[in-house]
C-alpha positions as CSV (number, residue, x, y, z in Angstrom):
1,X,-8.8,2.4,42.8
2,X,-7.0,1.6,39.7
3,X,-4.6,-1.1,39.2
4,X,-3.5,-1.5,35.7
5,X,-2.1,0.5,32.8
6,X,-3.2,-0.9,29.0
7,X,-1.3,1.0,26.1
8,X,-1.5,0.9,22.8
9,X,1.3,0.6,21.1
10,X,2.7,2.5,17.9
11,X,2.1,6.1,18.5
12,X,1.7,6.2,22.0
13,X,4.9,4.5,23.3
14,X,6.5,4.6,20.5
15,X,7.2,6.2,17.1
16,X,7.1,4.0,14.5
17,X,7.4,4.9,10.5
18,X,5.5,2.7,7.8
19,X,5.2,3.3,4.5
20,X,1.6,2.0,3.9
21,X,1.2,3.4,0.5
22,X,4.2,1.7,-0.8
23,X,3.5,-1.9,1.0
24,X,0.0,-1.5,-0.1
25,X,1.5,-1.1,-3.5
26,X,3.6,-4.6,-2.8
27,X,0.6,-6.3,-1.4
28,X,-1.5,-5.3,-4.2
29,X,1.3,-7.2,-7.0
30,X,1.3,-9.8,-4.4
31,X,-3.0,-10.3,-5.1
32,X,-2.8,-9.6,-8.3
33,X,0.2,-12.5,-8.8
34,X,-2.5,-14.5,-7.6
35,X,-5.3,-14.0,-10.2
36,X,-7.4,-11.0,-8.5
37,X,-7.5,-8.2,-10.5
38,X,-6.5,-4.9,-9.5
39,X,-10.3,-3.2,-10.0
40,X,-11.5,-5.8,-7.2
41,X,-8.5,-4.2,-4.5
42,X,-10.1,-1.8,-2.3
43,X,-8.5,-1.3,1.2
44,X,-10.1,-0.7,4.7
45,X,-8.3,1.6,6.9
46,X,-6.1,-0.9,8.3
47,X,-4.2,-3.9,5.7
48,X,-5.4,-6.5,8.4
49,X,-9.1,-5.7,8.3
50,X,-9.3,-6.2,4.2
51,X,-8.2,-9.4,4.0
52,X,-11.7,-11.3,4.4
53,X,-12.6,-9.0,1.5
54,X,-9.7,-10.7,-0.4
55,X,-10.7,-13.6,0.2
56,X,-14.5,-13.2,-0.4
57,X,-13.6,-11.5,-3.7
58,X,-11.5,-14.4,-4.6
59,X,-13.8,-16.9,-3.9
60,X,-16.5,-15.6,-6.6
61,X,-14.0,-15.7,-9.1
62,X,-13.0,-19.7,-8.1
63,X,-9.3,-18.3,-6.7
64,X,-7.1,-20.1,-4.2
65,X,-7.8,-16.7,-1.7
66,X,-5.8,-18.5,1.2
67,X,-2.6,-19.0,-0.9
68,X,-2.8,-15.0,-1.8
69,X,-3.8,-14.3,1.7
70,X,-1.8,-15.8,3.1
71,X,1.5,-14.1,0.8
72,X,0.0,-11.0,1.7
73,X,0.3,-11.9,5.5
74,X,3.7,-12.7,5.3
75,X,5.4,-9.6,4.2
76,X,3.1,-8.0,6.4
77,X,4.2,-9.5,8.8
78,X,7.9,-9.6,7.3
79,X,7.6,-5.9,6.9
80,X,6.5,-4.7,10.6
81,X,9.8,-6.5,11.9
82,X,11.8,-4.5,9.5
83,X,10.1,-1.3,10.5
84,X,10.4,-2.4,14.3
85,X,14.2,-1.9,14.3
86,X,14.0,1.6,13.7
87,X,11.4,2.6,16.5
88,X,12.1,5.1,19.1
89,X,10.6,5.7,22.5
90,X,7.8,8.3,22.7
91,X,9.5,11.1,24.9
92,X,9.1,10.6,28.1
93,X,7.9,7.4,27.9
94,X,10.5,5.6,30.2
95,X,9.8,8.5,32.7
96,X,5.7,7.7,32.8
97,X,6.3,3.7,32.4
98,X,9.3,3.9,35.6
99,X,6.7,5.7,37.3
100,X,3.8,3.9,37.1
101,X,5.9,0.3,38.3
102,X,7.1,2.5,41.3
103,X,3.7,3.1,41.9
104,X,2.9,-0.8,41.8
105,X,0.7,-0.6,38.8
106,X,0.7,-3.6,36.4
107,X,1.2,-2.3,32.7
108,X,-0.4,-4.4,29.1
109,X,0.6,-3.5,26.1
110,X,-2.4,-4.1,23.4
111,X,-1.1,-3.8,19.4
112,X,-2.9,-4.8,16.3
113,X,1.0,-5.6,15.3
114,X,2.3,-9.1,15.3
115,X,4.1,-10.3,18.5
116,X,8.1,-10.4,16.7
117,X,7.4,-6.4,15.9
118,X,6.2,-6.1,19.1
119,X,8.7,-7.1,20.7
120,X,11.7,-5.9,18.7
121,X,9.5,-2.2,19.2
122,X,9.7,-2.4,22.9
123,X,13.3,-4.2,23.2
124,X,14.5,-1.1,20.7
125,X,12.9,1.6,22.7
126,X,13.9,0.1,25.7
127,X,10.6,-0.5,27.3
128,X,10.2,-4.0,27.7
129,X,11.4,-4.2,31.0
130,X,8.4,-2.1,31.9
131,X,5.9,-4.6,30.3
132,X,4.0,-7.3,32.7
133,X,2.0,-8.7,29.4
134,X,2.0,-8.2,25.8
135,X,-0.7,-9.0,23.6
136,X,-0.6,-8.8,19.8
137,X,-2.6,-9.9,17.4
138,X,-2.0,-13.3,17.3
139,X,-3.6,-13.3,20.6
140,X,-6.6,-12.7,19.8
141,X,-9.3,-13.7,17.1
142,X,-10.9,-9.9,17.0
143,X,-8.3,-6.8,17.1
144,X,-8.8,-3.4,18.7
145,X,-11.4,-1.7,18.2
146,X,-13.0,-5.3,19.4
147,X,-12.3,-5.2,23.5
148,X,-11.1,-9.2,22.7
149,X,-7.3,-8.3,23.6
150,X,-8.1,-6.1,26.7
151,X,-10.3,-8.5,28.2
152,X,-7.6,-11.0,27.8
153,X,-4.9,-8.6,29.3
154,X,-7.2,-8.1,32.4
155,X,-7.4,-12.0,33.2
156,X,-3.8,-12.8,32.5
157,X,-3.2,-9.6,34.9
158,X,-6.1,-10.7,37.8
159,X,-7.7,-7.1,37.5
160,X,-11.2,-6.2,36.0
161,X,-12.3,-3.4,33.7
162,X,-13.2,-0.6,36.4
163,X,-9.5,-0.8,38.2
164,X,-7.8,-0.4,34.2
165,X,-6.9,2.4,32.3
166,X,-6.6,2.5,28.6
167,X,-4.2,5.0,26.6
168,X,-3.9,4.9,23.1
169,X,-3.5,7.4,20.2
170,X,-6.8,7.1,18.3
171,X,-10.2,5.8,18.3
172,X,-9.8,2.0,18.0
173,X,-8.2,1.5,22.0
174,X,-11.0,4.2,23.1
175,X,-13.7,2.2,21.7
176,X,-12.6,-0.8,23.0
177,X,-11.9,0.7,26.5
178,X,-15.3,2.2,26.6
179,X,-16.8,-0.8,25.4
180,X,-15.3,-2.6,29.1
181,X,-16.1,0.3,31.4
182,X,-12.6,0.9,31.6
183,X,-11.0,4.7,32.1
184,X,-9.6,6.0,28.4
185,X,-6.9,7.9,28.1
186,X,-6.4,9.9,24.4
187,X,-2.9,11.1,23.4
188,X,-2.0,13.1,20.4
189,X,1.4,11.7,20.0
190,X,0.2,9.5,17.2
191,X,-2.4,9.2,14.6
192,X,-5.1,10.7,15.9
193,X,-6.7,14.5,16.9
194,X,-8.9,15.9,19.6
195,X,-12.4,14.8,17.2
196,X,-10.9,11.3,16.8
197,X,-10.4,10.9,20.5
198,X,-13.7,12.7,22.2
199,X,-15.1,9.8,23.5
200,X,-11.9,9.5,25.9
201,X,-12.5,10.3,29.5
202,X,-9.2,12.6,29.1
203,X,-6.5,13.6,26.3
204,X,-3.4,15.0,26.9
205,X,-0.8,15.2,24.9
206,X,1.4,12.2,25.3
207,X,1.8,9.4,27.8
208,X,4.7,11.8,29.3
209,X,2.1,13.6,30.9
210,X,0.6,10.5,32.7
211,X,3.0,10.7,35.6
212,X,1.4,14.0,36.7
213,X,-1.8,12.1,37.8
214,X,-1.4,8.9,39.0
């Protein structure tokens, strides 16, 4: 029997616009302020997943790549809260989330975001009431699709992997879900599409469907 709800965040509870080219663009002055130039800027799908690269990159050319790093994590950071005060609430998600704590399931939120955003996502959507345990990625020292954070969510919560079901939007929460043997969940309310999201157990279109089943 299951037990526990994880969710991803952005895209699956809520709808949240960033501008990655043009904060990429910002970042990229940021590295270059710092002595790396531009040729050696090459970005992985997510901002947060290059920044060893930076580093490394740095470090062959005898650059201080913690002091640029480290810029480039504060308006990251800096940035996410100012995009957090304009998120939204997936529709229906207050429906699915009131349901599911009728129901007496516990619900985790899992975000590669940091904890202020977070926060400010679910207090502006009106969701945090629904939330038992938030982890960001502060709270953990490998993000999604690394099962570090669900694990974590799991203990604080007292469940294990086989009574939890993950929902997220694309193929990092799947993978990690998978990974622990828990039930995944695929919605196409965010970033992802059916081929991104096979390897879920079940997609449907957004967490407003959720209710319907459990």
């Amino acid at each position: 029997m299951y037990d526990t709800f994880i969710f991803d965040l952005d895209g699956t509870l809520v709808t949240l616009e960033m501008d990655f080219k043009t904060l990429r663009k910002e970042l990229e002055e940021i590295l270059c302020s710092h002595g790396l130039p531009e040729d050696k800027i090459t970005w992985e799908i997510s901002i947060v997943d290059s920044l060893d690269q930076f580093r490394e990159e740095m470090a062959i050319l005898e650059l201080d790549g913690d002091s640029a790093v480290n810029d480039v994590i504060a308006r990251v950071y800096e940035y996410e809260v100012e995009r957090a005060e304009h998120t939204v609430a997936i529709p229906g998600a207050h429906e699915t989330l009131s349901h599911l704590r009728e129901k007496g399931y516990k619900i985790a939120v899992a975000t590669r975001n940091n904890r202020d955003a977070a926060l400010v996502s679910l207090e502006n959507a009106g969701l945090l009431p629904y939330i038992d345990t938030l982890l960001s990625r502060e709270d953990a020292e490998r993000l999604k699709p690394h099962p570090d954070q669900f694990e974590r969510a799991l203990k604080l919560l007292g469940t294990s992997p086989e009574r939890a079901i993950v929902v997220g939007d694309y193929t990092y929460e799947i993978t990690a879900g998978n990974i622990l043997g828990c039930l995944t969940i695929g919605v196409l309310s965010g970033g992802g599409n059916e081929d991104d999201l096979k390897e879920a157990d079940i997609i449907v279109e957004s967490v407003a469907e959720l209710r319907y089943f459990f």
